[in-house]
LOGU-889379 format. One record per residue: residue number from 1; residue in one letter; chain; x, y, z of N, C-alpha, C, CB in turn. Coordinates in nm, 4 decimals. Each point is the difference from the previous one (the first is absolute). Glycine has a CB too. Layout:
BEGIN
    i  aa  ch      n.px      n.py      n.pz     ca.px     ca.py     ca.pz      c.px      c.py      c.pz     cb.px     cb.py     cb.pz
  NUM   a   A         X         Y         Z         X         Y         Z         X         Y         Z         X         Y         Z
...
This chain:
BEGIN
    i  aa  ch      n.px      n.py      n.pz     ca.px     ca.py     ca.pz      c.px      c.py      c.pz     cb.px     cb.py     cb.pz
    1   x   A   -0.8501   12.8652  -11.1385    0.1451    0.0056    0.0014    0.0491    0.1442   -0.0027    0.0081   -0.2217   -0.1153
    2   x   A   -0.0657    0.2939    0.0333    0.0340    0.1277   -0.0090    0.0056    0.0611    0.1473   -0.1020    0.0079   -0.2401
    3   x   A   -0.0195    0.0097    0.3011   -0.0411    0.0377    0.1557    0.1163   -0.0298    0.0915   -0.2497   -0.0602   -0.0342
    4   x   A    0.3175   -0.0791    0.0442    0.0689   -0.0271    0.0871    0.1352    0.0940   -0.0594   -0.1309   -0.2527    0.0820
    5   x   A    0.1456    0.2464   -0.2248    0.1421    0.0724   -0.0138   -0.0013    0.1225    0.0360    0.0577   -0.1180   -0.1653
    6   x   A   -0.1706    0.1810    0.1447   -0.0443    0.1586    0.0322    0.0555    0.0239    0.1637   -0.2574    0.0004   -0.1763
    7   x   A    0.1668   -0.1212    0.2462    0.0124    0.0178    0.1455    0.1555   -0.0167    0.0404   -0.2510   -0.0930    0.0378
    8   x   A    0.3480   -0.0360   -0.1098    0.1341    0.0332    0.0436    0.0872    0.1384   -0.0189   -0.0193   -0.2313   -0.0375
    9   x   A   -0.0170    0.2354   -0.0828    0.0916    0.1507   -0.0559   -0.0399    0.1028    0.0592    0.0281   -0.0541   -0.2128
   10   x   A   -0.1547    0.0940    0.2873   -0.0372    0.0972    0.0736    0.0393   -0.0297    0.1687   -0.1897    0.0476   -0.2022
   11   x   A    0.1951   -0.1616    0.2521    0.0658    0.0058    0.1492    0.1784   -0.0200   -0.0280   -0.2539   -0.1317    0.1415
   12   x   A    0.2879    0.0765   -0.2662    0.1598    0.0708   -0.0043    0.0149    0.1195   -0.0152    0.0712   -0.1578   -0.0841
   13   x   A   -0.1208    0.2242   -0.0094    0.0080    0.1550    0.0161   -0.0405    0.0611    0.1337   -0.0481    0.0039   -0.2363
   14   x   A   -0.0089   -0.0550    0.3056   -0.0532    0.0910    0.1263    0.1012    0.0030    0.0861   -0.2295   -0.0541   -0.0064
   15   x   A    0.3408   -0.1129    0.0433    0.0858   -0.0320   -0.0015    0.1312    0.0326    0.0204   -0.1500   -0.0570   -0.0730
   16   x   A    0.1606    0.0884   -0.0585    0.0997    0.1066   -0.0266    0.0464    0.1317    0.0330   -0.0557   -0.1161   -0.1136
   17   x   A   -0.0926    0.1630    0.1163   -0.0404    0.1701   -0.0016    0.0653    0.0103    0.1525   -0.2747    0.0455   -0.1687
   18   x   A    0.2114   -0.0976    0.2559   -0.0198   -0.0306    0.1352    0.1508    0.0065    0.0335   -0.2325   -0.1501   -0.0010
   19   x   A    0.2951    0.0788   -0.0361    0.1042   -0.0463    0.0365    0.1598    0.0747   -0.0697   -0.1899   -0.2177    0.0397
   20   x   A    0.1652    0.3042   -0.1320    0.0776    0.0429   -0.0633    0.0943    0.1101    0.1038   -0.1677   -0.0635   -0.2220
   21   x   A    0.0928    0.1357    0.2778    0.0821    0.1233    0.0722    0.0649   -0.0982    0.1614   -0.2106    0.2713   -0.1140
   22   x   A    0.2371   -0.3639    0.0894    0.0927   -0.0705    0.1432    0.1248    0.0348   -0.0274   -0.1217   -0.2127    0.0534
   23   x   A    0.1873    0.2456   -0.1768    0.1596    0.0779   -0.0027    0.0109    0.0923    0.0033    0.0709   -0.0948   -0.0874
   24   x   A   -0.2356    0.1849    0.1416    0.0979    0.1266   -0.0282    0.0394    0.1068    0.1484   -0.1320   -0.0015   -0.2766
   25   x   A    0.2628    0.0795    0.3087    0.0025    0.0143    0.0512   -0.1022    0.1035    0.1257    0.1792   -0.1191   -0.1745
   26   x   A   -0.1176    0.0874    0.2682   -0.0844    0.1286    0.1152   -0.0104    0.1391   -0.0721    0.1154   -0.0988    0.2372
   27   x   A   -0.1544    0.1915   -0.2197   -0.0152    0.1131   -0.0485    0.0370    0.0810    0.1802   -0.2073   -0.0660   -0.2736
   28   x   A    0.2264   -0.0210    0.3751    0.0434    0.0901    0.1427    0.1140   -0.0240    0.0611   -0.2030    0.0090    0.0528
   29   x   A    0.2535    0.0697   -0.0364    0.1405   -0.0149    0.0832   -0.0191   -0.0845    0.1554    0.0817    0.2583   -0.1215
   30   x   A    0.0116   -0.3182    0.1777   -0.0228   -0.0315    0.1627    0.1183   -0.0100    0.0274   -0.1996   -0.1182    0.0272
   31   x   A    0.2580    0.1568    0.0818    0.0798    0.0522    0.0862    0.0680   -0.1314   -0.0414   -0.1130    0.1786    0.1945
   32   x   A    0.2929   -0.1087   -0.1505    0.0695   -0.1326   -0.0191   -0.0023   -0.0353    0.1761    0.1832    0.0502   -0.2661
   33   x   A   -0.2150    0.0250    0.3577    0.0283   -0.0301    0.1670   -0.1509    0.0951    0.0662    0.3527   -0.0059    0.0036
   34   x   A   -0.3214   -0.0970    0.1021   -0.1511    0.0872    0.0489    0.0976    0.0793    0.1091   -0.2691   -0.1966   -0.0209
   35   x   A    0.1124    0.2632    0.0678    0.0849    0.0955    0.1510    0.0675   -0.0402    0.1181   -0.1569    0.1151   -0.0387
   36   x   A    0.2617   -0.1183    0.0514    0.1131   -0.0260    0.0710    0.1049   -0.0553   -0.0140   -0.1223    0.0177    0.0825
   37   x   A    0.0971   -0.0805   -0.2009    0.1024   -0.1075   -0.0911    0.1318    0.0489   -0.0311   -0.1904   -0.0851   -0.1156
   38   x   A    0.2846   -0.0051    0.1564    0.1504    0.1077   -0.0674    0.0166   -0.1123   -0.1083    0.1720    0.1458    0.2375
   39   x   A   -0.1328   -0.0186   -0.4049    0.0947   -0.0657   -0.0720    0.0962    0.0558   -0.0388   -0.1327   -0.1044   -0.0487
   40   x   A    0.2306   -0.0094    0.0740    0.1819    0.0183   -0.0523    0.0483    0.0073   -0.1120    0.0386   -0.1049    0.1403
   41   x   A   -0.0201    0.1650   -0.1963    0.0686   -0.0158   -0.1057    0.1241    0.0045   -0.0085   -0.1557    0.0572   -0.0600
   42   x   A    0.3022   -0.2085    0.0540    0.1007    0.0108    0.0153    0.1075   -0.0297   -0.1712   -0.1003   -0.0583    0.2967
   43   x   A    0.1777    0.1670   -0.3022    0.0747   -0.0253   -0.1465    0.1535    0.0002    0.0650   -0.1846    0.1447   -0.2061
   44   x   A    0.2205   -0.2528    0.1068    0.1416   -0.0527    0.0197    0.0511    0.0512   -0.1398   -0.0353   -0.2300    0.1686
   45   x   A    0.1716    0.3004   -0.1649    0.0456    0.0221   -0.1656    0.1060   -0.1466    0.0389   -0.0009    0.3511   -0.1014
   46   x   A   -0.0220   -0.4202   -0.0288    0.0445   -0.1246   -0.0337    0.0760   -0.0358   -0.1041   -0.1605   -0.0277    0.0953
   47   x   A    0.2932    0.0001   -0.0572    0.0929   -0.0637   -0.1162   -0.0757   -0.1263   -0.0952    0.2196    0.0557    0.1770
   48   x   A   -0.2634   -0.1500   -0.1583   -0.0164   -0.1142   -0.0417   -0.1463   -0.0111    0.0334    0.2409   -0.0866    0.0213
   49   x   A   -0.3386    0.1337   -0.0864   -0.1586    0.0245    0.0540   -0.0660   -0.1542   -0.0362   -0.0318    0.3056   -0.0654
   50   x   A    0.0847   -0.3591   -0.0070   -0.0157   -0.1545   -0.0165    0.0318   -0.0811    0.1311    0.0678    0.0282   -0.2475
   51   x   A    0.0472   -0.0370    0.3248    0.0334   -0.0548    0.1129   -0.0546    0.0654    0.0859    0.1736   -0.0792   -0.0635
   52   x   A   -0.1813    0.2018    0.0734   -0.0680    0.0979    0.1213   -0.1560   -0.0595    0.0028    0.1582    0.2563   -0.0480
   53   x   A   -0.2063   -0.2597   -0.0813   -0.1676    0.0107    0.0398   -0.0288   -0.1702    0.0930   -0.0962    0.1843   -0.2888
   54   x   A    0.2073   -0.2417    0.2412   -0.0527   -0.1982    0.0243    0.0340    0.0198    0.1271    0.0673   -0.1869   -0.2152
   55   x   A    0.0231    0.2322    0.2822    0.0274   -0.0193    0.1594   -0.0995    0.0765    0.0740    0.2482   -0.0245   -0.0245
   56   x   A   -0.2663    0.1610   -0.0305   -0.1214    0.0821    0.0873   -0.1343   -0.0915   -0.0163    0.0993    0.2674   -0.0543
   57   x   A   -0.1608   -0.3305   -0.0461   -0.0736   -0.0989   -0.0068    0.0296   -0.0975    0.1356   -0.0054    0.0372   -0.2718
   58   x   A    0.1055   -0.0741    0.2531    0.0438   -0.1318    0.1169   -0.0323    0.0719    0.1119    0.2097   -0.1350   -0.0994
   59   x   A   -0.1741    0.2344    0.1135   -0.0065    0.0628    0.1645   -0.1425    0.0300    0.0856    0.2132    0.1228   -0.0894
   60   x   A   -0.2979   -0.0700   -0.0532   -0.1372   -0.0036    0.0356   -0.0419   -0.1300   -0.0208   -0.0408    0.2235   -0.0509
   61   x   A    0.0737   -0.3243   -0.0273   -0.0834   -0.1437    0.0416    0.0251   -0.0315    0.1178    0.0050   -0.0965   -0.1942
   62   x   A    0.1093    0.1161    0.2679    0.0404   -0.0353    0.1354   -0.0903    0.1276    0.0956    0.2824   -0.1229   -0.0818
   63   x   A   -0.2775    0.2351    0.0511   -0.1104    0.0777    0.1043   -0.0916   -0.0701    0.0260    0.0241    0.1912   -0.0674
   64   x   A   -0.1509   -0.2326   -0.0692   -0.1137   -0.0652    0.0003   -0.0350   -0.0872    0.0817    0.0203    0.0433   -0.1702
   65   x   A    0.1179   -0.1599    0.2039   -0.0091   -0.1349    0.0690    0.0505    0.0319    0.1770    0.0691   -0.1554   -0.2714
   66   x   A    0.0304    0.2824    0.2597    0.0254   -0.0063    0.1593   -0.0319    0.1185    0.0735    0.1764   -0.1457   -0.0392
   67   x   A   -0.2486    0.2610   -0.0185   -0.0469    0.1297    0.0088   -0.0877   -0.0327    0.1761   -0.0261    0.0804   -0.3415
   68   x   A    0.0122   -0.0498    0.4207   -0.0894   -0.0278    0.1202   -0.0344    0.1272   -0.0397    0.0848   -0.1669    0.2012
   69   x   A   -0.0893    0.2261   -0.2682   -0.1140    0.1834   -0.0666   -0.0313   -0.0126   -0.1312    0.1286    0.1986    0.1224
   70   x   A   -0.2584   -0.1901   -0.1182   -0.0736   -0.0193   -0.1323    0.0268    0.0964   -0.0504   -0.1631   -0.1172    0.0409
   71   x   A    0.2031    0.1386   -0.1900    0.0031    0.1146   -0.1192    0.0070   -0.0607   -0.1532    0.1354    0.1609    0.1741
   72   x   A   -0.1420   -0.0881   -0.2162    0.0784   -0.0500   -0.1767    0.0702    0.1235   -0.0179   -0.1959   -0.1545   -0.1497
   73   x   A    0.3148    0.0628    0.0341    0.0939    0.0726   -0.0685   -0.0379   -0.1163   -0.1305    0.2133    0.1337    0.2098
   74   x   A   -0.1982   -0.0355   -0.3003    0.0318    0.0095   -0.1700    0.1126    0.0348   -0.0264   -0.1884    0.0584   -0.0561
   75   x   A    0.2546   -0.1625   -0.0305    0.1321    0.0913   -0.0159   -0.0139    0.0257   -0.2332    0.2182   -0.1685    0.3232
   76   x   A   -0.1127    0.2543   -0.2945    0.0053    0.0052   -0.1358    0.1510    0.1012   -0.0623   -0.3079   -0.0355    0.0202
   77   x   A    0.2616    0.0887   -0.1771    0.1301    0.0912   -0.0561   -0.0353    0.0985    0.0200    0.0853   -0.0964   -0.1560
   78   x   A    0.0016    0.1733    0.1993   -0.0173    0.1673   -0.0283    0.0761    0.0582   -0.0822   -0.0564    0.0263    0.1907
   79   x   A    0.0246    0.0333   -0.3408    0.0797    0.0066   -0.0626    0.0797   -0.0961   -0.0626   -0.0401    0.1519    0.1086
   80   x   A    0.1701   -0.1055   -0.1768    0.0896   -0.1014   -0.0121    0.1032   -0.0461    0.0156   -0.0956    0.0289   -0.0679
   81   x   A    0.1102    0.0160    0.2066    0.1263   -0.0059    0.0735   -0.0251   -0.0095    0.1778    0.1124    0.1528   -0.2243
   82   x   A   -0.2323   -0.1931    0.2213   -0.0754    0.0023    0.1678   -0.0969   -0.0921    0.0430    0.0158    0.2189   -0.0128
   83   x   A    0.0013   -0.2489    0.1303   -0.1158   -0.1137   -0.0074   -0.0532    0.0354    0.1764    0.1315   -0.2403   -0.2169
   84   x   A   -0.2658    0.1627    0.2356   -0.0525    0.1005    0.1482   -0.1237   -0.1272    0.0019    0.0497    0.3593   -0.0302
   85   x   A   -0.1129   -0.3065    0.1322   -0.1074   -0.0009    0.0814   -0.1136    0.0657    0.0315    0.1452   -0.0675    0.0395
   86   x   A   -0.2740    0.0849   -0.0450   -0.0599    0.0191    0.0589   -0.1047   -0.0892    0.0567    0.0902    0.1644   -0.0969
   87   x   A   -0.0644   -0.1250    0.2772   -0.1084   -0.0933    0.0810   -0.0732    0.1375    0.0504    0.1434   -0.2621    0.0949
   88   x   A   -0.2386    0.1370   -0.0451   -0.1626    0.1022    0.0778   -0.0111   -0.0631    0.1394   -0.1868    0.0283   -0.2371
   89   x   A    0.1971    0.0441    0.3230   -0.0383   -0.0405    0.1531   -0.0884    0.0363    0.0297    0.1538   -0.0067    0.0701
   90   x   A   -0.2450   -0.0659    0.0537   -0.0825    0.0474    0.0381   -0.0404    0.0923    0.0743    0.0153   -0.1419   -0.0596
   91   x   A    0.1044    0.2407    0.0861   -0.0145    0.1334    0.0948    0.1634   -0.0032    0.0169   -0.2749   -0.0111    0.1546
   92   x   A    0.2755    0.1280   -0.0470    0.1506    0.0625   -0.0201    0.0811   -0.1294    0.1385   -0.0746    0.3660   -0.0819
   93   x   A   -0.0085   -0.4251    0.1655    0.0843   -0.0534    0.0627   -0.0024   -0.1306    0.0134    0.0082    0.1783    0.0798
   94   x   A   -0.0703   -0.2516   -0.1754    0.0384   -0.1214   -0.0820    0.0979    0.0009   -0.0790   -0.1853   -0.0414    0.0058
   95   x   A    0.2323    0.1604   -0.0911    0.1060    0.0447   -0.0359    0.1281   -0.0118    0.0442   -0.1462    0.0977   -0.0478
   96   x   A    0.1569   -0.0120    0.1580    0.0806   -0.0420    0.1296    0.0633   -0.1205    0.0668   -0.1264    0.1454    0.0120
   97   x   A   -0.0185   -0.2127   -0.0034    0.0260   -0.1367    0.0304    0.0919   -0.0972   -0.1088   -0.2306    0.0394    0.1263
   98   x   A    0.1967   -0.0244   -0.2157    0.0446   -0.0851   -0.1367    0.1434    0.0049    0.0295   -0.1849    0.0659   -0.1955
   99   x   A    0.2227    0.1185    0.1517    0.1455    0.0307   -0.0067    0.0330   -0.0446    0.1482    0.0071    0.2130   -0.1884
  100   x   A   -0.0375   -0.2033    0.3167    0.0815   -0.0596    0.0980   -0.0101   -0.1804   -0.0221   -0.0489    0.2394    0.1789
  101   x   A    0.0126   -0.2851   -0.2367    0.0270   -0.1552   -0.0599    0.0750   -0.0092   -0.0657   -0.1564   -0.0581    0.0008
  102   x   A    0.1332    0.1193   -0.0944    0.1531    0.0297   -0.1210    0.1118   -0.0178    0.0566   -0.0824    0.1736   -0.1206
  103   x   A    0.0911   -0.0372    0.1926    0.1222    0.0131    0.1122    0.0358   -0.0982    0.0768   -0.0558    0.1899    0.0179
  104   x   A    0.0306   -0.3012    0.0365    0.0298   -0.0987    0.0603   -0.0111   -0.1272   -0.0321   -0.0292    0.1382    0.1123
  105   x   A    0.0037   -0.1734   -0.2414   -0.0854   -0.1248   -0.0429    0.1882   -0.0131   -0.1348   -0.4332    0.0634    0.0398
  106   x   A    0.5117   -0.1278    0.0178    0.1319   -0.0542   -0.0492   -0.0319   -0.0476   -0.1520    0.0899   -0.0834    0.2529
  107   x   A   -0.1816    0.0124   -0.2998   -0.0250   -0.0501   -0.1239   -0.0088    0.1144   -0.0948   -0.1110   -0.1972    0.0949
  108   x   A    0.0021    0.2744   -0.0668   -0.0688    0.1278   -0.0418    0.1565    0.0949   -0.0709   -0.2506   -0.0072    0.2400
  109   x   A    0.2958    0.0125   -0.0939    0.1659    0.1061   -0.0744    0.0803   -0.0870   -0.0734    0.0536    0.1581    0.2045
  110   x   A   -0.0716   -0.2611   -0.1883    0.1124   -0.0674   -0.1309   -0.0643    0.0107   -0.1068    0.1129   -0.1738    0.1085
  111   x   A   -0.2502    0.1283   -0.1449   -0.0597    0.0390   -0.1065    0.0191    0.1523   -0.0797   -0.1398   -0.1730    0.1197
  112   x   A    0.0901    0.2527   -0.0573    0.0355    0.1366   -0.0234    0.1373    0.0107   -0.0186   -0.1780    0.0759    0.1224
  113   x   A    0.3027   -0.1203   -0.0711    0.1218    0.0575   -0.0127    0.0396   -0.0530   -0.1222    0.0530    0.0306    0.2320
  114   x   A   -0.1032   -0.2197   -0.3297    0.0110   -0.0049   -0.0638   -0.0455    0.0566   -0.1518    0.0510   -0.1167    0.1954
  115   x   A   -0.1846    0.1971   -0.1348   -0.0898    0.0766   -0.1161    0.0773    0.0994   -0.0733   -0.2046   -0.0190    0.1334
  116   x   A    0.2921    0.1225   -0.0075    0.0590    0.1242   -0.0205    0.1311   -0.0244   -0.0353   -0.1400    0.1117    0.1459
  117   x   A    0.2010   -0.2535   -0.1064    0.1144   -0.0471   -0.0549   -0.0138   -0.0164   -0.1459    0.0514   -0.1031    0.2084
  118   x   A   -0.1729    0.0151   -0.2228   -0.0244    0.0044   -0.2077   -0.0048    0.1428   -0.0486   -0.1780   -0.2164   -0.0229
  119   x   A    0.1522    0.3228    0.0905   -0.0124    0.1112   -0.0585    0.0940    0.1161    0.0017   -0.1926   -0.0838    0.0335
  120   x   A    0.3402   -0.0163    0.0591    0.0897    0.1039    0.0371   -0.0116    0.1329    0.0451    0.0703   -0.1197   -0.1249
  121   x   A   -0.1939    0.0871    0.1991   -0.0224    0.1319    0.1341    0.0405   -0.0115    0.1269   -0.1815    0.0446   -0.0897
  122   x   A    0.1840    0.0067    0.1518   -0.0940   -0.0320    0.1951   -0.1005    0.0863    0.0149    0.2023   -0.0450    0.1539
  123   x   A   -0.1935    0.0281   -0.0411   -0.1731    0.0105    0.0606    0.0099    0.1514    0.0086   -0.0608   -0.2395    0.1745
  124   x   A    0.1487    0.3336   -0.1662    0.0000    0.1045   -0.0139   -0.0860    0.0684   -0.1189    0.1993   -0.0531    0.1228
  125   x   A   -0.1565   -0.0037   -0.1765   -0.0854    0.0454   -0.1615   -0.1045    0.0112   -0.0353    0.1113   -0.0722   -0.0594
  126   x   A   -0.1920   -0.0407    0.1652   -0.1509   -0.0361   -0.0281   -0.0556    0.1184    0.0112   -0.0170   -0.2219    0.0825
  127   x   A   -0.0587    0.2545   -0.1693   -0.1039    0.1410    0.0163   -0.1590   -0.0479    0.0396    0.1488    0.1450   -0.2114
  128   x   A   -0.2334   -0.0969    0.2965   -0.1035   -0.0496    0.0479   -0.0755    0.1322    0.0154    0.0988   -0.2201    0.1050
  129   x   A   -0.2318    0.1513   -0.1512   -0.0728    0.1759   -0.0299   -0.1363   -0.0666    0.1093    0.0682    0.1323   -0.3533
  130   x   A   -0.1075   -0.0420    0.4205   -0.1222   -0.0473    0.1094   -0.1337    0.1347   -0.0551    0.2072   -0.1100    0.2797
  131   x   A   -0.3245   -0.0349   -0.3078   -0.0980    0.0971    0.0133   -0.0944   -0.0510    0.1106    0.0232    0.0779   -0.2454
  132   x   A   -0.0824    0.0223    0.3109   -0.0551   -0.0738    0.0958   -0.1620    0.0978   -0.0943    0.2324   -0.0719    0.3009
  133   x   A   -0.3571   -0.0809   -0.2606   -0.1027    0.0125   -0.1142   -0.1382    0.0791    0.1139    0.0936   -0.2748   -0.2032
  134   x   A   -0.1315    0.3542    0.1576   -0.0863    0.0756    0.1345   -0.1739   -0.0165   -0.0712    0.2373    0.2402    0.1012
């Protein structure tokens, strides 16, 4: 009896040992974009960052479903009085492509006009920072 308890308590400990460092983090950085990748970073200063953030939400759930150009956008706060975006494309003229969808895709600008409406901006305001990733 002893033997078998010996043998459990020694393959739980091994177990354990083994298995202990799965939380801990990377110790290496990795790129947030590879080479050629553009990311946007767009900030809205926002009256009502509560109503602002739920419609910019809405606008990108609607990108996701009618986008004919693959990308992501994240949205989130900036600060506490701003709320934004950043998406990642897959090069500078997928980019292009997107925003000429934007531009013509009727749903897309009502969405947006209601985002900047919660935030008592226009589109003037939007600040958009481009890195292109080499």
């Amino acid at each position: 009896m002893f033997k078998i308890t010996l043998v459990l308590l020694t393959g739980l400990l091994v177990s354990s040992i083994t298995s202990a460092g799965h939380h801990e983090e990377s110790h290496t950085m990795a790129p947030v974009a590879s080479a050629d990748q553009v990311v946007v970073v767009y900030e809205v200063p926002c009256k009502n960052v509560q109503a602002g953030l739920t419609t910019l939400k809405d606008l990108i759930a609607y990108e996701v479903g009618a986008s004919p150009i693959a990308y992501s956008s994240s949205p989130g706060l900036i600060g506490d009085a701003a709320i934004g975006a950043v998406d990642l494309f897959s090069s500078a003229s997928s980019m292009e492509k997107a925003v000429a969808w934007q531009d013509s895709d009727t749903q897309w600008q009502l969405l947006q006009a209601k985002s900047l409406q919660a935030c008592g901006v226009n589109v003037d305001e939007i600040k958009a920072t481009f890195i292109f990733a080499s």
